[in-house]
N, C-alpha and C positions, 0 to 999 in steps of 0.2 A: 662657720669657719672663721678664724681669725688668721685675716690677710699678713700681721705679721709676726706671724708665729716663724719661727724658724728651727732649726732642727738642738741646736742646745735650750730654745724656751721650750720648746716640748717635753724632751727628758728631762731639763733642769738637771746638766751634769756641766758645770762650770768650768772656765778654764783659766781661771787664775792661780799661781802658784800659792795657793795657800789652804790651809786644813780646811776649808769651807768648800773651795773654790769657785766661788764666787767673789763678782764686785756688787759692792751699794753706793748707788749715788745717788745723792740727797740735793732735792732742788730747793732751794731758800729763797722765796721770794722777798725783798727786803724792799724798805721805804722811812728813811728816817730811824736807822736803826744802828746809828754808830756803836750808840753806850753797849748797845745790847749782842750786837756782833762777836765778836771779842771772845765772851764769856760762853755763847751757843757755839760757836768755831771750834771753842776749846773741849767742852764737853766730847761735842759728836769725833771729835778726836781720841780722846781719851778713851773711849765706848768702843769704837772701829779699833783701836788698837789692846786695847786689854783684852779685848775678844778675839786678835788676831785674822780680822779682817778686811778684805780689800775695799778700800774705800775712795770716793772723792764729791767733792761738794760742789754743787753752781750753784753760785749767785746771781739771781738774776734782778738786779736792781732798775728803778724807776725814776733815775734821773735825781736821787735823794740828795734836796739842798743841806744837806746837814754834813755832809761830806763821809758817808756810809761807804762812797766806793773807794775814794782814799783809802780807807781801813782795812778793805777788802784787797785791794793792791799789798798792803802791807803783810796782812795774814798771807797772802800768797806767798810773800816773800819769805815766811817762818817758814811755813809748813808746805811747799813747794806748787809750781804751780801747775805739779799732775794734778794736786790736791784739791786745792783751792781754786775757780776756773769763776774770773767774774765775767757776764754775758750780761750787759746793762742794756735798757733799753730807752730812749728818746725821751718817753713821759709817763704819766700815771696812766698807765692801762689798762690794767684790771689784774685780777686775783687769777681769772681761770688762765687769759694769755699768756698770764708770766710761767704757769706751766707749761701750755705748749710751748712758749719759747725756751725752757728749759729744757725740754724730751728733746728738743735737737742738738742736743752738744751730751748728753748723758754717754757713758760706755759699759754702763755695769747691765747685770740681768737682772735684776731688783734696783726698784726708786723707791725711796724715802718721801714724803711729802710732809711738811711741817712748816710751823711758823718761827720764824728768829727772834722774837719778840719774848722767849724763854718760858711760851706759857705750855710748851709742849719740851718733856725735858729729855732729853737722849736715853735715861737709863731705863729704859723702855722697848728699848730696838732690839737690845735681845732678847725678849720675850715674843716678840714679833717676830723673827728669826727665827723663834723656835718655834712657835706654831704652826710658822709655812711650813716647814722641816716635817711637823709629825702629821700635817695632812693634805701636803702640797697643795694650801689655799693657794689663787688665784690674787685675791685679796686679803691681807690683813689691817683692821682700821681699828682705832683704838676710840676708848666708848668712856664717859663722865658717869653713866648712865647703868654699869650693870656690876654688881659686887663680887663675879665671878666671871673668868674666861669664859668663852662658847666656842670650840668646845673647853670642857675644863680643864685649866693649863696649874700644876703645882706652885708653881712662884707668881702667880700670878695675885693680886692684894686688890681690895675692891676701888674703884674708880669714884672720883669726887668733882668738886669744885673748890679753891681758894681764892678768896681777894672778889670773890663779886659779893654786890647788898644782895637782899631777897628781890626786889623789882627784878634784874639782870636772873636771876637764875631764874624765876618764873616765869622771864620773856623765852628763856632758852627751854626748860621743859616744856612750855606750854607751844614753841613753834616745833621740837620735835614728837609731839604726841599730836600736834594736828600734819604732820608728814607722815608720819605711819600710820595714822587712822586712814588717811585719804588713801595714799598710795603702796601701803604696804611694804616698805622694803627689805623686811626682813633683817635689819640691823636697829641694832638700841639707841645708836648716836648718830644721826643723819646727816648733822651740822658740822660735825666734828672734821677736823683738816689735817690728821695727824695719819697716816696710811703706808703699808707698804705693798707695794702694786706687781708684780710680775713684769718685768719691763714692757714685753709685745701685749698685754693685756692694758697697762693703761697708755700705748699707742692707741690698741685699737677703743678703747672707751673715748678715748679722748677726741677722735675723730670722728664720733657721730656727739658728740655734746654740743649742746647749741647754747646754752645758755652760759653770762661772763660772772663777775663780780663773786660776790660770796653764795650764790646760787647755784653755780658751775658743782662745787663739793654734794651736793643734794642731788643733783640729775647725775653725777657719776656714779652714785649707787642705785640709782635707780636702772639707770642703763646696763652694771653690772649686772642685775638679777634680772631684765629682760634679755640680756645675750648669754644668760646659763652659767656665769660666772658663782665660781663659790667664795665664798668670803667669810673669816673667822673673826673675831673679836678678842681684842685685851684689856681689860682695866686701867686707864690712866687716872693721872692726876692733875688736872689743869688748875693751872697759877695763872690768877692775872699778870699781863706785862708787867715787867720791872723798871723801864724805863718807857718815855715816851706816852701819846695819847692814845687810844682804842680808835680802831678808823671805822669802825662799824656805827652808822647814823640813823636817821628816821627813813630816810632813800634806801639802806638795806633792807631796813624792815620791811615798806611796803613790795620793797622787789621780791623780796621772800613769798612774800604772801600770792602773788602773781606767778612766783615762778611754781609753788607748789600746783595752785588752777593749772597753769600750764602745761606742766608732765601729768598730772592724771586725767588729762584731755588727748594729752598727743604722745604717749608710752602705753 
């Protein structure tokens, strides 16, 4: 039983005034991400509203010497700051916190989870929208990895990678084929941080996940398919960042490799 479920995440009958009726709100964990703001801001804008739906964004930044919450203040100020909601936090704290610290200021019944960094691109959400729609997943997560939806979604175009050499893509296929050989979780992209969650369902995931950094997105599907969650798949297209460094180092890797031992020890 999921503690917070409540009676609109159960039927999933919305109550915002608009033809969905639903809200999505999208947590963006950001760090050194001025350039790149801007342009992701603008997007997931553009997507929520040609779609005609209700939307709103946290920020939740890490103290980013580059002046990322400047920017952030600023875009509030365009697009208002029902919209726009920055929730910074003190210092670099990790990947998985900056979500929990996002799940507390969220109001929609569906979360977004993506990177600002432009490698995960908006025009994508409604494909995801539409797959929770035709079979009220629990989870929808978007996959580099499968050349058709699961289940199979008509607009849906096969999923890649751009902008990594062959080393980077062989690190990446070859840590999610040693997470699904180990632990089985029944999705094609393990690694992947692009999702749309159920709002009380990635509450409740989120609070039995023990693990922080880029490890956290790996044990949340894991934990999905040990607490009976369903979860669909979309074809993306991942773009290297456009601006800025890749913060992924030889420290994620080997956490990787530990965090996998880990869940098929103690899941």
């Amino acid at each position: 039983m999921n503690p917070f479920a409540s009676s609109p995440a159960l039927d999933m009958q919305g109550q915002f005034p608009t033809q969905d009726t639903h809200m999505y709100s999208v947590i963006l964990p950001t760090y050194n991400e001025r350039k790149n703001l801007p342009i992701i801001i603008w997007l997931l804008a553009k997507v929520f509203t040609d779609n005609q739906l209700e939307w709103e964004i946290i920020i939740v930044d890490d103290a980013s010497p580059d002046g990322t919450q400047e920017i952030a203040r600023q875009l509030a100020t365009m697009y208002g700051e029902d919209k726009i909601i920055l929730k910074p936090r003190a210092g670099k704290l990790g990947l998985g916190t900056a979500y929990i610290h996002g799940l507390n200021f969220v109001r929609g019944d569906f979360v977004i989870i993506m990177d600002a960094d432009f490698s995960h691109h908006p025009k994508f959400i409604p494909q995801f929208i539409q797959q929770q729609k035709a079979h009220n997943f629990d989870i929808v997560t978007g996959t580099r990895y499968r050349s058709s939806a699961s289940p199979p979604l008509t607009a849906a175009k096969p999923g890649g990678v751009h902008g990594w050499d062959l080393k980077r893509k062989m690190v990446s296929r070859g840590a999610n084929f040693l997470a699904a050989t180990v632990l089985n979780p029944g999705v094609s992209d393990l690694t992947g941080s692009f999702r749309l969650y159920k709002r009380s369902v990635l509450q409740h995931i989120i609070s039995v996940t023990l693990s922080k950094g880029y490890v956290f997105q790996m044990e949340m599907m894991v934990r999905a398919k040990a607490l009976g969650y369903t979860v669909g798949e979309v074809p993306i297209t991942f773009v290297d960042r456009l601006y800025g460094e890749s913060k992924l180092g030889a420290d994620e890797i080997v956490s990787y490799g530990k965090g996998v031992w880990g869940l098929f020890v103690g899941v």
